[in-house]
C-alpha positions, 0 to 999 in steps of 0.5 A: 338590872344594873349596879351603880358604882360613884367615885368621888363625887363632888357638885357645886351649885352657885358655886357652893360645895353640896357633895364633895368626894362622895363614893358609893357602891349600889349593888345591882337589883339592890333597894338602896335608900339616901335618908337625911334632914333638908339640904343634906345632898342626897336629892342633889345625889340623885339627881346627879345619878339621874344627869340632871345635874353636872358633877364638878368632878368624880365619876359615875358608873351605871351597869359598868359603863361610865355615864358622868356625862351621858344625856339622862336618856341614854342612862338607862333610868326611870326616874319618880318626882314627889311632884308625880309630873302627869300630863292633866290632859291626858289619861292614865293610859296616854300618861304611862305610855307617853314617853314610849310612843315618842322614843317609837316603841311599837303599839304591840310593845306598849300595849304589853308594858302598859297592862303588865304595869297597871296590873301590878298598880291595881290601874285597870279600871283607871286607865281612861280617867284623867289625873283630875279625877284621881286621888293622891295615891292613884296619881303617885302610882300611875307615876311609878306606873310611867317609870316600869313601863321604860322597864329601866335597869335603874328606877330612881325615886324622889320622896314620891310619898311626901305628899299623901297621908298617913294611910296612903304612905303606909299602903304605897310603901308597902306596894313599892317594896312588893314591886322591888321584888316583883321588877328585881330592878335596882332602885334609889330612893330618896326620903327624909322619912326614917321609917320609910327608909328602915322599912323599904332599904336593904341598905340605907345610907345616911347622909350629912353636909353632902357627906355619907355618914354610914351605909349598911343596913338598917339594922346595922344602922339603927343598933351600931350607929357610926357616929354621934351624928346618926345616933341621934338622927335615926329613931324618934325619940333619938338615942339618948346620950350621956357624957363621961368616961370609960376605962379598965377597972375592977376587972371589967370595963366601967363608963361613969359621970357623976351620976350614972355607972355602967359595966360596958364589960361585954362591948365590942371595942373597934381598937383596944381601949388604953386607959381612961378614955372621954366618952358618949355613951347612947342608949336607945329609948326601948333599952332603958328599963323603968323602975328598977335600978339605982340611977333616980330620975323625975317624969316630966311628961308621958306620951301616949303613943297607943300600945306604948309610950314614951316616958321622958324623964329629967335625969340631973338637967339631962332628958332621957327618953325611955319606951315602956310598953306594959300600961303601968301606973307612971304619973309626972313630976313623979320620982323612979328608978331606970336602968341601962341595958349594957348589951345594947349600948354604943359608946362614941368618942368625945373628940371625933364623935365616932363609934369606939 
């Protein structure tokens, strides 16, 4: 395994900006996942990493070894298209072992990769057929299959679950994150799909216009987002936001509008609060309590989400959305209390939009 230092990172594509002095540390054997809306860098990321794509300036490390201008096969990658990229004429076998017979691996070797591999996959009754005669997920794994088989020290993936459906996401998910264990390999993932990433990452950077708002893990991520951007971004629904104040009063630390007030006494303050100070203050969906509390708000739709839904209530021209998970009788266009749990909120500057 192999750790993956970038230093100031910067690519231009037609002469546009996409990554400009990106830096990121991936420790080796780490499970690292770039999460993001389209055409926020982080596939242009990979396959920078992946020497598919020339940087325009910084510096990237593989294993301590400077590879910014190193040939893709001299890196020491494998890399997972979304596409999975399998040649139709050949069979499972053939596939996975293709790029071993051409770099000149002897038989015996091949061979030994080939059905550890396919072990791991669940591929051995497969290894004769041609990807025509697979399914979605069959095809995806012999793709991943063809990149254990390099028994690279760097595994580089590319939404390779885009294409499959619920269920088969849900199944190769799982798989991948089994396989981490089972290879200790360092492997960078590519998804826009915050699930997978809040399941498979030990870290998650999440990134924006090329830029990395926030690396650090998902748990840390999803409960102290660093910025407005990623509190809104991450969860579905987003965190609910609410303009206003916060400032020193009565004893304790009070956000307040016009129509909501919250003691904020116990929150962590990055610097010391001075004054009275315009604030965002976010609130996950699972963290607003229905019925009960002094601020009124009218339901304007209910989904039904199985073991839970999600109640969306019209608060002063503001939608705030809130997780119940009880099956109480809740009905639209009806008026009820919520509270804020404070333990659980984030506060945000209103000028930089960052963590307070």
């Amino acid at each position: 395994m192999s750790n993956v230092a970038i230093r100031d990172l910067q690519i231009q594509l037609g002469g546009n900006k996409v990554i400009e002095s990106l830096s990121l540390d991936v420790k080796a054997g780490e499970f690292v996942v770039l999460l993001g809306p389209s055409g926020c860098g982080k596939s242009t990321l990979l396959h920078s990493i992946a020497g598919l794509i020339d940087s325009a300036g910084g510096q990237i490390e593989i294993g301590g070894k400077d590879m910014t201008w190193a040939d893709p096969k001299d890196r020491g990658i494998a890399l997972v298209f979304q596409s999975y990229a399998l040649y139709p004429t050949m069979n499972v076998e053939a596939n996975m072992s293709f790029g071993l017979r051409i770099s000149g691996t002897p038989k015996a070797e091949i061979a030994r990769r080939v059905s550890r591999a396919s072990e791991m996959l669940q591929l051995g009754p497969l290894l004769k057929r041609k990807p025509a005669n697979l399914s979605g997920g069959q095809r995806q794994r012999v793709a991943i299959g063809r990149a254990i088989v390099r028994e690279a020290q760097v595994m580089l993936f590319d939404e390779p679950l885009s294409n499959l459906d619920a269920k088969l996401r849900t199944e190769l998910r799982r798989e991948l994150k089994q396989l981490h264990k089972q290879l200790g390999a360092t492997m960078i993932y590519v998804t826009h799909d915050q699930v997978e990433a809040m399941t498979l990452a030990q870290r998650m950077a999440v990134m924006k216009g090329g830029v990395v708002q926030q690396f650090d893990t998902p748990d840390i991520v999803y409960n102290e987002p660093a910025n407005l951007f990623v509190a809104g971004f991450l969860g579905s629904p987003g965190m609910n936001l609410f303009n206003g104040t916060v400032e020193r009063r009565d004893g304790g630390v009070i956000f307040s509008n016009q129509h909501l007030s919250v003691d904020v006494s116990g929150y962590a303050f990055k610097h010391a609060l001075t004054g009275r100070q315009a604030c965002v203050l976010g609130v996950r969906p699972e963290d607003i309590d229905i019925g009960a509390g002094l601020a009124c708000a009218s339901v304007s739709l209910i989904e039904a989400m199985g073991a839970q839904r999600v109640v969306w209530l019209d608060f002063h021209g503001t939608q705030v959305a809130a997780l119940v998970q009880d099956q109480s009788r809740i009905e639209t266009e009806s008026v009820i209390g919520f509270s804020v749990r404070p333990q659980r909120v984030s506060l945000f500057d209103s000028v930089s939009e960052l963590r307070m």
